[in-house]
N, C-alpha and C positions, 0 to 999 in steps of 0.2 A: 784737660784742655787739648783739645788737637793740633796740631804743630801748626797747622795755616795759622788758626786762630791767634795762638799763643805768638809764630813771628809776625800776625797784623799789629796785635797789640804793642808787643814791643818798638816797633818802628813808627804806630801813631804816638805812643808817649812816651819814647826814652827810657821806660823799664815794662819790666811784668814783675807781680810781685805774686804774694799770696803760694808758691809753687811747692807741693806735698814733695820732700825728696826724702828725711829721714823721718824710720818708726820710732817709737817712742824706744824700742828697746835699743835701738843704735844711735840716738840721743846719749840713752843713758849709759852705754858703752865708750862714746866719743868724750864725755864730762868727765866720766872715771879716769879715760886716759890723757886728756889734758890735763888734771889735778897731779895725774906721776908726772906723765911732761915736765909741769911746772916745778915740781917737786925736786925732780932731778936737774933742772937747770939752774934755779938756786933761787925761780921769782917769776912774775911773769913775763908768757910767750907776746904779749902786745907787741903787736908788728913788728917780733921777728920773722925774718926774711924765711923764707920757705921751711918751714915747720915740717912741709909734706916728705924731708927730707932726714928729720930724725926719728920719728917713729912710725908703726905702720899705719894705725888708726887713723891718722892724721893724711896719707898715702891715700886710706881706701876711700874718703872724703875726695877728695878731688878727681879720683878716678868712679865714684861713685855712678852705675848704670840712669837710674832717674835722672841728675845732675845733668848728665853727660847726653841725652835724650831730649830737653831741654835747650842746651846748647847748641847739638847739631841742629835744632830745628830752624835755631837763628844764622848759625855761623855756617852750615854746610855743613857736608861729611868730612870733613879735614882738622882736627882743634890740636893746637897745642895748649898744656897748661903753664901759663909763665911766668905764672907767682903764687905763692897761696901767702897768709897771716890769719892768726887772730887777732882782731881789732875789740879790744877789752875796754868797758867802760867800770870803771871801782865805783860804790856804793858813793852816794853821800860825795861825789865831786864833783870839782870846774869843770872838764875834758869837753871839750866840743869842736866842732867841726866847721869851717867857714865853709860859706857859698864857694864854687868849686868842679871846673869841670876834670874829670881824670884824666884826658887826653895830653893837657898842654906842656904838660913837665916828663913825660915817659919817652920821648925821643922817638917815638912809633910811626913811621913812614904811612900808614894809611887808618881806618877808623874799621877795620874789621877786628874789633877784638870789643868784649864784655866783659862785666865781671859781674859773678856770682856770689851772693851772700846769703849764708847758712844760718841760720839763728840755733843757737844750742841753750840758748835761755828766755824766756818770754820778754819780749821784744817791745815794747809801748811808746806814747808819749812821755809818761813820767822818766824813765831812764833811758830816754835821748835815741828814740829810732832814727832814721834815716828819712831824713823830707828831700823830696824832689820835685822841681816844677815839670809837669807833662808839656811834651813838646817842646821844650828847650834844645834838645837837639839835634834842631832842624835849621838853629843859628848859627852854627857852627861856632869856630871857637871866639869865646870871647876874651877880651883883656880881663889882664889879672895882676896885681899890685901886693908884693909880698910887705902884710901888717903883721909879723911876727909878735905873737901872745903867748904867756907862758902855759898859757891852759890850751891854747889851739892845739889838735892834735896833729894836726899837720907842720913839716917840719919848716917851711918858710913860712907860713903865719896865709901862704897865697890864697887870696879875696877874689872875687867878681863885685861888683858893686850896682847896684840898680837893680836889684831881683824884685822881679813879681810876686814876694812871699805869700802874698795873699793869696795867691793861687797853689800854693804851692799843696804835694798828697805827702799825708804820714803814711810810711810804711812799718807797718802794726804786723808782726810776723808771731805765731806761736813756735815753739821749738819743734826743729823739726824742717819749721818751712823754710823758702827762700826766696829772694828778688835777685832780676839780673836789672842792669842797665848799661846804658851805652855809654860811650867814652866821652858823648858831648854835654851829659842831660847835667842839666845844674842840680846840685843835690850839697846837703849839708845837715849836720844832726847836733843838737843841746843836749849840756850834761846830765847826766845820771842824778835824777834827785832821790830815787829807790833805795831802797835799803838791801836789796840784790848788786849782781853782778851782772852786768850786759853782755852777752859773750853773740861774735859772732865771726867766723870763719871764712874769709873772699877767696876769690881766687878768680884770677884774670886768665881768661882764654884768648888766642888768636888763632888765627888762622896761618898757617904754615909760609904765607904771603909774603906776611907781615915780618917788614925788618927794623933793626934798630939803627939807628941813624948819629945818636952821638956819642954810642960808646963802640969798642972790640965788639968781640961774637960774645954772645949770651948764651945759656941755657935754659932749655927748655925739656916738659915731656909730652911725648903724644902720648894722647889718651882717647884719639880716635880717627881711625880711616887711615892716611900714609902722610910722609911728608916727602914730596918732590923736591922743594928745595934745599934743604941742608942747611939755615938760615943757623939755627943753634944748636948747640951741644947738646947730645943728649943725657939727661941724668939717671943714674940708677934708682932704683925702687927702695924704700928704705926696707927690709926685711925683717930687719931686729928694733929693738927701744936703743935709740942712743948708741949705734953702733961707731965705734971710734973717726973708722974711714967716713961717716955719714958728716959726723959732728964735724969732721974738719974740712971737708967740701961746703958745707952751710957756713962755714966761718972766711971759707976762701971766699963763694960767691955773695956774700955780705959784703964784704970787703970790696969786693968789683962793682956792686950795688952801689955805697956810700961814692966811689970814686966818679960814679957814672952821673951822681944826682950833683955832686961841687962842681961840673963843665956843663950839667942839662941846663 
């Protein structure tokens, strides 16, 4: 897809989906090393805070050339990466997703940032893709009412209410592919009724612009072009699995994370 093409799309409908970024052989490289990941942390990586920070596999995903090709086409030559997770659905459960825009709880001074999601296992309606209504965000933000649900995976339960579901597109990804979308597009995914694992990898890009607004300074990495401003931290590259200094910088900026989301 041509980068015009690819940024018309994205800006007529609040994502682009369907986008070839990994081979089958770096799927199956990236599963193997999620499985030690999780091995070694003692359970799952479900949205622990920047994963891209304790091993490397997980690193070359974010910093990934197609991915990052992709991005700049939307975001400009300038991206910082400022969050990665895997967002894991288990076989056979409740976990779902309410109606939902990304923007309204991240404390982010303006709307140039996206997030990218990887699929690292095949992706469907039965184990709960990701639906989004095209063109939702072009409303900009809407109210949102936190109806806290044990099974929601979001951590205030935070709803939109009056969605157009009927309109709404399933994002049906094979592994491998991926969807970006915008910070405003209403989107929200149902549980896993598969007898698989849903796996899939985000990670939110900005633009070096982009500041945060109701926490300290953040961190971030560039992963293309320069940053002018000096807005966040920069993080080191994780080099090794699990390397001591890594694991306890992920534990500090968790922790700065949690503090940022009880005041957002």
């Amino acid at each position: 897809m041509a980068d015009a093409t690819l940024k018309d799309r994205f800006f007529k409908d609040g994502f682009a989906t369907d986008l070839d970024i990994l081979s089958a052989e770096e799927v199956a490289t990236q599963t193997a090393a999620l499985d030690r990941a999780e091995a070694r942390w003692g359970g799952s990586l479900h949205y622990v805070l920047k994963p891209h920070l304790l091993y490397p596999e997980a690193a070359a995903m974010v910093r990934h050339p197609k991915l990052l090709d992709a991005v700049t086409a939307i975001l400009g030559p300038d991206v910082l990466a400022y969050e990665s997770s895997f967002i894991i659905k288990e076989p056979q459960t409740e976990s779902f997703v309410s109606w939902h825009q990304d923007l309204t709880y991240w404390g982010l001074d303006t709307d140039e940032v996206l997030t990218a999601w990887i699929a690292l296992s095949p992706v469907t309606v039965e184990n709960g893709c990701m639906r989004m209504v095209p063109g939702s965000h072009k409303q900009g933000k809407r109210a949102h009412v936190d109806a806290a649900a044990g099974a929601n995976i979001l951590s205030r339960g935070q709803t939109v209410a009056d969605v157009a579901e009927e309109a709404a597109a399933d994002l049906v990804l094979a592994p491998g592919e991926a969807s970006l979308h915008h910070g405003w597009t209403l989107h929200a995914s149902q549980p896993n009724r598969s007898a698989g694992r849903r796996i899939g990898f985000s990670v939110i890009f900005i633009t070096p612009r982009v500041q945060q607004t109701v926490s300290g300074r953040e961190s971030a990495v560039l992963v293309r072009g320069r940053d002018a401003y000096g807005f966040y931290e920069t993080e080191p590259t994780a080099e090794r699995f699990f390397d001591p200094e890594m694991v306890a910088l992920q534990a500090e900026l968790d922790a700065r994370r949690k503090a940022l989301w009880e005041t957002a």
